[in-house]
C-alpha positions in Angstrom: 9.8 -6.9 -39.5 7.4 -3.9 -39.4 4.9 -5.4 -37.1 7.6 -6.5 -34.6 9.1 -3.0 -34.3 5.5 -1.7 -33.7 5.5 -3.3 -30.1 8.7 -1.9 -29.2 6.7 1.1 -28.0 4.1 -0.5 -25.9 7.1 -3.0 -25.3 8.4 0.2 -23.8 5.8 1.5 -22.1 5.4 -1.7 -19.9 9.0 -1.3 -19.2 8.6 2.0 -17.7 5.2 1.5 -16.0 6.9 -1.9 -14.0 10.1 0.6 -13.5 7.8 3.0 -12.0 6.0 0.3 -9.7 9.2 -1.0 -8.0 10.2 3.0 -7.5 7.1 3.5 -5.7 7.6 0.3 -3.4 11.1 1.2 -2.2 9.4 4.0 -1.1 7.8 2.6 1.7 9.1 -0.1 4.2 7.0 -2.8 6.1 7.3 -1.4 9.8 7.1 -4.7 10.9 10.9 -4.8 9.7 11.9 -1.8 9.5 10.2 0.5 12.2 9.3 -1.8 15.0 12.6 -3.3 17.2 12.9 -6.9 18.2 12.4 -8.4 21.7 12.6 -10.5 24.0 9.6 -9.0 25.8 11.4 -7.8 28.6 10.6 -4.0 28.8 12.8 -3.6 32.2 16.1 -4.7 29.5 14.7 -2.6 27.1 15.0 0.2 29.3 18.7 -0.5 29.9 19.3 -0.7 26.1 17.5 2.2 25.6 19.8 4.4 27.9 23.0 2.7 27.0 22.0 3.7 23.0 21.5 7.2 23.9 17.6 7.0 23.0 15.0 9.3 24.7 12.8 6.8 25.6 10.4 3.8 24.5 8.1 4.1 22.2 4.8 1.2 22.2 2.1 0.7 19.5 -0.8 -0.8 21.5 -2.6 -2.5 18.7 -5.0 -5.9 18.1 -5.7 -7.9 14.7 -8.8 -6.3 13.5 -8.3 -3.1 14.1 -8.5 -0.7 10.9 -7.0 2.4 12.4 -3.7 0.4 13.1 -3.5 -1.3 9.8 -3.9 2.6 8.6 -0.7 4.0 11.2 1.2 0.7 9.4 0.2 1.3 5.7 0.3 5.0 5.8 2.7 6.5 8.4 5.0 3.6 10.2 6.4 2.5 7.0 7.8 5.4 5.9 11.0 5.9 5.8 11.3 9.4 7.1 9.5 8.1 10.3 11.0 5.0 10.6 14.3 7.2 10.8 13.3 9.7 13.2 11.7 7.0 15.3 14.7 4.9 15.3 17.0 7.5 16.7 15.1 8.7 19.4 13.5 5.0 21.0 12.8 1.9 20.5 9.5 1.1 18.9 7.9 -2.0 19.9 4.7 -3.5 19.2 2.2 -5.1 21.9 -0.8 -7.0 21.4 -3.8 -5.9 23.4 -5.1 -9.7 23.2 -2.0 -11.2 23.4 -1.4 -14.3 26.1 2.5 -13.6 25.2 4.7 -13.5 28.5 6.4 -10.2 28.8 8.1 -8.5 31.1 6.9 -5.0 32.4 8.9 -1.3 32.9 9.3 -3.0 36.6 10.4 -6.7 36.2 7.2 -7.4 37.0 6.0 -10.8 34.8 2.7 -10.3 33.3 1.0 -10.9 29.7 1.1 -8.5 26.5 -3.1 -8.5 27.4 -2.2 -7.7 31.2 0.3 -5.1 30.5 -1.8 -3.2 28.1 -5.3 -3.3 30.2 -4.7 -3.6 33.4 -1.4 -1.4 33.8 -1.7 1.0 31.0 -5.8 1.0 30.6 -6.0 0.3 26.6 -9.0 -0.1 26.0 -9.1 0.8 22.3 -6.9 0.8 19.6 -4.3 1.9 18.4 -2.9 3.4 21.4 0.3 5.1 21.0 2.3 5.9 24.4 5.7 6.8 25.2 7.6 6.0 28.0 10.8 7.9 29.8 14.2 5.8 30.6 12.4 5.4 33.9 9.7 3.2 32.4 7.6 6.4 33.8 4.9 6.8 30.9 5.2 10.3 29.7 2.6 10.6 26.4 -0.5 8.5 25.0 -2.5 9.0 21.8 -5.2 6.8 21.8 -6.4 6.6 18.2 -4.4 7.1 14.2 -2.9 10.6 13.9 -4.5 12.1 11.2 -1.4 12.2 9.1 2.6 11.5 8.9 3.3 14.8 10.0 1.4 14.8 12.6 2.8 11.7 14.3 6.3 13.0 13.7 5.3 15.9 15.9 4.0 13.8 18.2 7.8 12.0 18.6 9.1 15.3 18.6 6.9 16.9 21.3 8.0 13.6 23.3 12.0 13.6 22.1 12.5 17.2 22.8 10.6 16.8 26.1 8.0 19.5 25.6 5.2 17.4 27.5 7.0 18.5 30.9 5.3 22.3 29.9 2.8 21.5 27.3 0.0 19.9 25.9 0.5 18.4 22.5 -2.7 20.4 21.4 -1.4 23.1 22.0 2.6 22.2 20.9 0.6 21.3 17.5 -1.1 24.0 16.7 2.3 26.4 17.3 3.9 24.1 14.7 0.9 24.7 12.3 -0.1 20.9 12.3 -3.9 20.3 11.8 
């Protein structure tokens, strides 16, 4: 009997350190699921739905495969929920594929490829590129590269949802909101 009740401490420690896990994983959501919106791939809809749902705008993660700075954005700032939120009221967040063969439709009704759209009409030539577009399909804002932190890129939708890049550069919107 003694030896038995002398695992019911480690017994409970293991308890509490898988607890602690699964608290830590709710934390964060896959943005694949939970930030990014589904499509059809026809951007000149998306508009449509985008001013019928009140939104500001269309948001689009240029990314490809290999690239470590998007896997970064998707690890460390597009699955959290705070962003995911914020994002999700003010656009719709899609994902396009700078190599992808994918048939989509452009901002125009245009037909072209996800590779098409993102080099030859919105010059990606590097990833991630993140770029915001108006209910116009007019693109207002592009980041080209990770922001340096979750904060930052929640700036960056603000500077874009409040429409502060009509006046402003987001350098300089940043540093009067004391983001590095």
């Amino acid at each position: 009997m003694y030896q038995i009740s002398s695992y019911k401490p480690a017994l409970f420690i293991f308890v509490l350190m898988l607890f602690s896990i699964n608290i830590y994983a709710a934390k964060t959501l896959p943005p694949e699921e939970y930030f990014f919106d589904s499509s059809f791939g026809d951007f000149s809809e998306e508009l449509a739905t985008a001013r019928e749902q009140g939104k500001k705008g269309i948001f689009i993660f240029f990314e490809m495969d290999e690239c470590p700075f998007c896997h970064w954005m998707k690890k460390n700032v597009l699955n959290q929920p705070d962003v995911q939120a914020y994002y999700k009221k003010n656009f719709l967040n899609f994902a396009v594929d700078i190599e992808g063969d994918i048939e989509i439709t452009n901002f125009q009704g245009k037909t072209t490829t996800q590779k098409d759209f993102a080099f030859k009409e919105n010059r990606v030539r590097a990833t991630p590129v993140i770029a915001f577009f108006d209910l116009t399909g007019k693109r207002v804002m592009r980041y080209t590269g990770r922001t340096r932190s979750k904060e930052e890129f929640l700036l960056l939708g603000q500077f874009v949802s409040e429409g502060a890049y009509k006046t402003t550069k987001f350098s300089r919107y940043k540093r009067n909101h004391k983001i590095k």
